[in-house]
N, C-alpha and C positions, 0 to 999 in steps of 0.2 A: 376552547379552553386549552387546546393541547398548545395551540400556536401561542396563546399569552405566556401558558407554561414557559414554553421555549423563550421566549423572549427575557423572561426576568430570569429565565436560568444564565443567558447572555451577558446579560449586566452584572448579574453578581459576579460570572465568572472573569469578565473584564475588572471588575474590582480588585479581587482577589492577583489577579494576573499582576497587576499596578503594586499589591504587597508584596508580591513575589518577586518582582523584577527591581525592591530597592525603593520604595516608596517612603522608607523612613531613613531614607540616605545615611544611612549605613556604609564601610568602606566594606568590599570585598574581603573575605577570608581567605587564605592558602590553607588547605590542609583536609584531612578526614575521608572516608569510607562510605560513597552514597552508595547504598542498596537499593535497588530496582526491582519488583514484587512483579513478576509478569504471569500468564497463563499458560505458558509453554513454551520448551525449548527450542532453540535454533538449530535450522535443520543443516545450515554448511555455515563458514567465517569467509569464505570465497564470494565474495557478493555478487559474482559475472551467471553462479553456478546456482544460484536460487532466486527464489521468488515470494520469501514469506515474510511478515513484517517482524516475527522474530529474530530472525537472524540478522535484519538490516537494521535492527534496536540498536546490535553492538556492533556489527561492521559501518558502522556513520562514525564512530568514534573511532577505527582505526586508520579507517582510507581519507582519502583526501578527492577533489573530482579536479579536471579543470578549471570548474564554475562549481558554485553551491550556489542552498536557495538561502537568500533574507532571514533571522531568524524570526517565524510568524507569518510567514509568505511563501509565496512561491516565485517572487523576484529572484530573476538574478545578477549576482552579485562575482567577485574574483574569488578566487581559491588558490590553486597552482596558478593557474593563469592569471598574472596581474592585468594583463587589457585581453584585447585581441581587435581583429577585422574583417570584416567581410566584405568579399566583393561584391558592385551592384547586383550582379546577377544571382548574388546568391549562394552560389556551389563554391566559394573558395573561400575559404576561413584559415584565419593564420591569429594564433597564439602563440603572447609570448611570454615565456613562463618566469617564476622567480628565480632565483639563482642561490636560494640558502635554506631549499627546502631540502631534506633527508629521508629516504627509507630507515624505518627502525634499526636494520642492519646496516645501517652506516655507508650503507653508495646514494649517489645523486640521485634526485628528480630531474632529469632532465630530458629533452627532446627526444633521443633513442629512446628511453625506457617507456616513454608516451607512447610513440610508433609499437615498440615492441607488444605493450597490452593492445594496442587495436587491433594490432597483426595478428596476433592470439583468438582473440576475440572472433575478427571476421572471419577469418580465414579455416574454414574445418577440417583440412590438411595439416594446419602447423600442430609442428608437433608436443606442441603442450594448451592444445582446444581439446582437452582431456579433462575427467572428473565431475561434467553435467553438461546439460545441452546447450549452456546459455542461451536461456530462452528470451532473458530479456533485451537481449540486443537481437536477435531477430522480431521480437515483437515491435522493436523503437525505430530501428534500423533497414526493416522491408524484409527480414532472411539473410543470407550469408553468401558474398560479403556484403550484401544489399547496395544500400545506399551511397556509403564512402567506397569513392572507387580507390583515392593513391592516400596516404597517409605522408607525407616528406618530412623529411629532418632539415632543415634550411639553416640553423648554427645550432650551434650547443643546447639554446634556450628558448630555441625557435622552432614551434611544430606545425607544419599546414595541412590540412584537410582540403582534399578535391570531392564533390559529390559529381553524382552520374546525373541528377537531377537536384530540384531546388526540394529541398523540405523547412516546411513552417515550423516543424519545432525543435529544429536541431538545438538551437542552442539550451531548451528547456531539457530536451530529451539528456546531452551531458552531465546535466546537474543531479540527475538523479543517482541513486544510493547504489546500484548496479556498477555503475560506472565508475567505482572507485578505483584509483590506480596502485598496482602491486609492486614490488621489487620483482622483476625479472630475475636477480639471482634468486631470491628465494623460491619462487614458484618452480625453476630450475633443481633448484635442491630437493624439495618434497614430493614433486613430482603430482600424482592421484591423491597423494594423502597433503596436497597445500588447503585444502578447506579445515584442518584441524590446526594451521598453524600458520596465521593468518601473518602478513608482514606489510604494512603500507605507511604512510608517512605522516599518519593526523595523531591527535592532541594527545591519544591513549595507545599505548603498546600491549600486545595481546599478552597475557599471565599463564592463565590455563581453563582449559575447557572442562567440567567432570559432566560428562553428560546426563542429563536428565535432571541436572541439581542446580549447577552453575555456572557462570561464563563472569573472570576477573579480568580487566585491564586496569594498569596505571599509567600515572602521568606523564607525557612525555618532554621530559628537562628541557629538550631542544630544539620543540616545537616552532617554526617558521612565524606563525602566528603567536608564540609567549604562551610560556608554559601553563597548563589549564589549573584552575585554584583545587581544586581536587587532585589529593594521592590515589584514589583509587572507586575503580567502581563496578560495582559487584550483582550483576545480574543472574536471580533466583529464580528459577521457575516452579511456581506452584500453581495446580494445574487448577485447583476448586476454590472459586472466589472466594467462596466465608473463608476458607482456611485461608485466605491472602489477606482479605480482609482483620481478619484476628490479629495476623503477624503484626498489618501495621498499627492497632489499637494494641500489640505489645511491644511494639519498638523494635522489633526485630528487620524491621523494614524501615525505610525511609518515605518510599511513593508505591504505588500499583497503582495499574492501571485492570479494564474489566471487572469497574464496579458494579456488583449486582445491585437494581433497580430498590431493591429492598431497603438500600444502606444511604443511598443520597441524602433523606433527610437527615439521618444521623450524622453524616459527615457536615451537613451544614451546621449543624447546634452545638458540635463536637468544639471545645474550648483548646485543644490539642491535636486538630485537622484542619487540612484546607482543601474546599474544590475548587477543580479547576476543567474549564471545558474544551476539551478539543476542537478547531475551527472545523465546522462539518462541507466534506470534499470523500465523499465515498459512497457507496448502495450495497445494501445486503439483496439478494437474492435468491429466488428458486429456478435453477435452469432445468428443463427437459429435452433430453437426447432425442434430436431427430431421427437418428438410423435404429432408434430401439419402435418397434409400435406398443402404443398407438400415440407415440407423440410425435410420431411424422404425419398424424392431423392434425391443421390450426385449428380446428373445431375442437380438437381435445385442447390442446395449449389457451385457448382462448376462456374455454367455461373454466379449467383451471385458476385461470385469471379474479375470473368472475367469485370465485369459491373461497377465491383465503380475506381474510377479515383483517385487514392493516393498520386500521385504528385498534382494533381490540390487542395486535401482537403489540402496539406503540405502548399500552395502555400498562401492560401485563409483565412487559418484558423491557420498558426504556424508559422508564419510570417517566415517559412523556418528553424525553430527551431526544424527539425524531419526526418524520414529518411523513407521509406514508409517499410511497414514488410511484412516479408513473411510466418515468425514461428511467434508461441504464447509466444517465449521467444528472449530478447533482443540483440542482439549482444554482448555486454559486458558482458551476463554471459557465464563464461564457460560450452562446452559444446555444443555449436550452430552449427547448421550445413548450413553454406553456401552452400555447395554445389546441396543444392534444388533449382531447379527450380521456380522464383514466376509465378501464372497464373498473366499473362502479362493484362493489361486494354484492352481491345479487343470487343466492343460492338457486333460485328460482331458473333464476335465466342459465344459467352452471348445468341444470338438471337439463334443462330445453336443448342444450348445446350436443350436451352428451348423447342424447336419443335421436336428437340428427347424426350423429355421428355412428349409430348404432350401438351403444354400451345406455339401452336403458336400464339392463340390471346390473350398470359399475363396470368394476374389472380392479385388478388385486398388481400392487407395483411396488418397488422398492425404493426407500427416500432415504437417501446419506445424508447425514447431519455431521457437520464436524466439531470432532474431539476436544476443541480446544476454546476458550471467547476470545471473539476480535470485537476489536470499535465495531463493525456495523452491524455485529452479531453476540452480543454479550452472555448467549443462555444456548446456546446452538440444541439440546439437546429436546428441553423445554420449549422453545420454538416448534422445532419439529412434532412435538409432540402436540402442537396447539393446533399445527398446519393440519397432520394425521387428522383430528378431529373433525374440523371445517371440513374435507374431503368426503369424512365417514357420513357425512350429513347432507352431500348430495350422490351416494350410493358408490363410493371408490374408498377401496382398502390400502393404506398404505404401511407398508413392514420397512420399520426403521432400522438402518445401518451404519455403522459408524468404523472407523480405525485409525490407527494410530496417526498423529497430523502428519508428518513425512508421506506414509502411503496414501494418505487420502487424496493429498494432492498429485502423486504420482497417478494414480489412479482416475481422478475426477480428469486431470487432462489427457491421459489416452483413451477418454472417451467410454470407459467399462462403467459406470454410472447409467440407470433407469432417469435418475432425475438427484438431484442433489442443492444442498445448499450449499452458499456461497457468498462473497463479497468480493471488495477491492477499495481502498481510500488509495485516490489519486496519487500519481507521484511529482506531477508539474506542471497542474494548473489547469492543460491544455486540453481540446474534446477530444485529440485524437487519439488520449490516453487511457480512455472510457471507450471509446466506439470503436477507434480501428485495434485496439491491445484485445477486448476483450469479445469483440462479435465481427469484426474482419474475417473471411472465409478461408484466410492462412492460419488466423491466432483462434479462432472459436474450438472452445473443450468440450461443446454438446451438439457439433456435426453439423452444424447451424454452419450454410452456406447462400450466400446471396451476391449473386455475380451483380444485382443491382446496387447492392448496398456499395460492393469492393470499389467498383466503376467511382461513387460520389466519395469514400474516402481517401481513395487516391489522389482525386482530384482535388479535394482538401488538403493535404499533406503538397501538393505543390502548387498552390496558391498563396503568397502570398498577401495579398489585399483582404483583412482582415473581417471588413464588409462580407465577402463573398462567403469568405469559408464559414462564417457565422449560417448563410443560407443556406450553402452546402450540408451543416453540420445538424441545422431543421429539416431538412430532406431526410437528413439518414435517420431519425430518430423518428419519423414519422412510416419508413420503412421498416424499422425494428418491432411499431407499436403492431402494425396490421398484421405478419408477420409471428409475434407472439413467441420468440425463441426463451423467453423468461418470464416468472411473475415477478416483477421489481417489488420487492417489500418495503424498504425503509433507505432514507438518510438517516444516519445519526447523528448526534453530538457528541461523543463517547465524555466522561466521565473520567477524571483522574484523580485519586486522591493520595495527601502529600502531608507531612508533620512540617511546623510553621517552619522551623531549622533550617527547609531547603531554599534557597534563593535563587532569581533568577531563571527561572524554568518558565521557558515561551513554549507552548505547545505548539507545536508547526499543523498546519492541514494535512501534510503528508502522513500524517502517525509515525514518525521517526524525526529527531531533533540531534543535532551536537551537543553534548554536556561540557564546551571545553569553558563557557563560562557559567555553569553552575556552581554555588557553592551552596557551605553550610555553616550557620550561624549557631556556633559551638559554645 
């Protein structure tokens, strides 16, 4: 039932998408004030310096990448870079960029300014690799300076890339929302405090941040790509779905997204709503910390497994909008391997595990839950509390923790976590984005080290014959499964809802989209 579910929730949402994007050929409008209804604040405007989907909601709308993805895909397409090339062997990439693109502040995009953000980036000497750890270009990139060894300026409009080695997903890894390009003078000028006042060269110019309330950008006149049909757009964080929900049944909104499971029917009857469904490319999660015990037993990690009930959380909590997981990567990316076994809900076999393990009377542990809903986690709190239970029932106490989203994540990746929830929705496409970002023995947050695993995704990452790494990338996911450093809970479909007014709006698989051709039919 769940899966028919999912299927006609597909279709309608593909319907609906087709009304959105101009189905009754209508001309575009210029003009008006989209409001964006989200669950939480963005934690920097510096996109090199975080890692959360809120903040890259509105830093996609200020920067610009070399490459972006297709809007609905994770193809890629030109950006700054109108072509580029690479050499047979791989390691040598040369872009060539536009010649009329602008930082907000009115200096060029051009070749230096390219060179100068990677130089920033890789390099953890230079002297403005200040203000976060850029985590995401050590994760994409091998570490610092990783992968790119020379960055060259070869004309005005001409930028080249040398790698030390061949990597398969370079060109995907670019496109992603990280890797957005800054004005060097600005980042010069603000120095520690440039995540508060973001300056890059795409469709919206940053307004002002009030934290905890708002984040405004508007249109950019000058825009390289033609000025976006929206004057501005106004993203509100409010933190408790009904109450987001409410706003947009009073108009005070435009769209949210982290709609509670409660409310999908009503948005579909609603005469004055549209749903719409996010392309599902993500996994919600429960990780347990291997250097904490006793989850440096797979005997523990594995009855765990066995213990949480992923239909009843789909059932309860995703109004059937999910499909329960078994790998740490999605079905839709290439590369997955069905043919694993999931440990099956089994409380039975949970308790047998445990008493091998020696805790036949339990044992008492701490589960962070975070603060805020994402696509692959819409109730985090409620979740946790569902997990808590299924545990309590084969003889393990679990004391729920939570903090504010900034620390949480600060927190869940230096590894001070017993066990914690968590996700990820992809950022492009790729497996090495799921496996080696997220359980790699350099990038893993819960001490989960596997010199077996690193060996086959390195060996992915420079392979290119696409054949292979598909093999390589069932190796590693069959190493994860036995192994046990996570209970994989759910893919979702996250749920978006929207007043009929907004047009245009492709939800991308990544959970962040351009709005520069969104409009609103006034």
């Amino acid at each position: 039932m769940i899966k028919r579910s999912l299927v006609m929730f597909v279709i309608l949402s593909m319907l609906i998408v087709g009304l959105s994007i101009g189905a009754y050929a209508q001309d575009p409008e210029y003009g008006g004030t989209f409001v964006f209804g989200r669950g939480g604040d963005s934690v920097g405007l510096d996109p090199i310096q975080v890692t959360d989907g809120e903040s890259f909601k509105v830093t996609q709308q200020i920067y610009d990448n070399l490459v972006q993805y297709e809007p609905g895909t994770t193809d890629v397409i030109p950006a700054l870079a109108k072509e580029w090339d690479v050499s047979e062997d791989g390691k040598t990439w040369t872009f060539y960029l536009r010649e009329n693109a602008m930082f907000h502040d009115g200096n060029p995009v051009n070749a230096e300014a390219v060179k100068w953000n990677f130089d920033r980036w890789r390099f953890e000497d230079h002297e403005y690799h200040i203000g976060g750890e850029f985590i995401y270009y050590g994760y994409m990139f091998g570490g610092f300076p990783g992968v790119i060894e020379e960055v060259n300026v070869v004309d005005e409009y001409t930028v080249e890339f040398v790698l030390n080695k061949t990597q398969a997903p370079f060109l995907n890894n670019l496109a992603m929302v990280p890797f957005g390009i800054s004005s060097p003078v600005a980042v010069k000028k603000w120095g520690e405090d440039y995540f508060k006042h973001p300056v890059g060269s795409g469709a919206f110019k940053f307004v002002e941040w009030q934290e905890g309330n708002r984040v405004v950008v508007e249109a950019n006149e000058d825009y390289w790509g033609g000025r976006p049909y929206l004057d501005k757009v106004v993203f509100r964080s409010i933190p408790d779905n009904a109450a987001r929900f409410m706003e947009l049944q009073a108009g005070t909104i435009d769209m949210m997204d982290g709609v509670s499971p409660e409310d999908v029917e009503s948005i579909k009857t609603a005469e004055d709503l549209n749903l719409l469904l996010r392309p599902s490319m993500n996994v919600g999660y429960f990780a347990m910390n291997f250097s904490m015990p006793p989850f440096d037993d797979p005997l523990v990690r594995k009855a765990f497994n066995h213990a949480i009930n992923k239909e009843a959380l789909i059932g309860a909590f995703y109004a059937g909008l999910a499909e329960p997981a078994k790998n740490p990567m999605p079905p839709s990316i290439w590369g997955y391997n069905d043919a694993i076994e999931p440990y099956e809900y089994n409380p039975e076999k949970a308790k047998e595990l445990l008493a091998e393990a020696g805790y036949e009377d339990g044992f008492e542990f701490d589960l962070w839950y975070m603060p805020v809903p994402r696509p692959y986690m819409p109730q985090g709190k409620f979740i946790a509390q569902a997990i808590q239970n299924f545990l309590s029932q084969v003889g393990v106490t679990a004391n729920l923790v939570s903090y504010d989203w900034g620390t949480y994540l600060d927190k869940t990746r230096n590894e001070e976590a017993q066990t914690y929830l968590l996700g990820w929705t992809g950022d492009n496409g790729d497996p090495d984005n799921f496996l080696y970002v997220l359980l790699d023995k350099t990038n893993s947050d819960n001490a989960y080290e596997s010199e077996e695993l690193h060996e086959v995704l390195v060996e992915a990452q420079r392979t290119i014959d696409k054949d292979k790494r598909i093999e390589l990338y069932k190796e590693a996911q069959e190493i994860i499964h036995e192994d046990a450093p996570w209970v994989p809970l759910v893919h979702s479909t996250p749920p978006l809802a929207l007043k009929p007014m907004v047009k245009n709006y492709i939800p991308n698989p990544t959970s962040t989209e351009k709005f520069k051709d969104v409009w609103l039919d006034q």
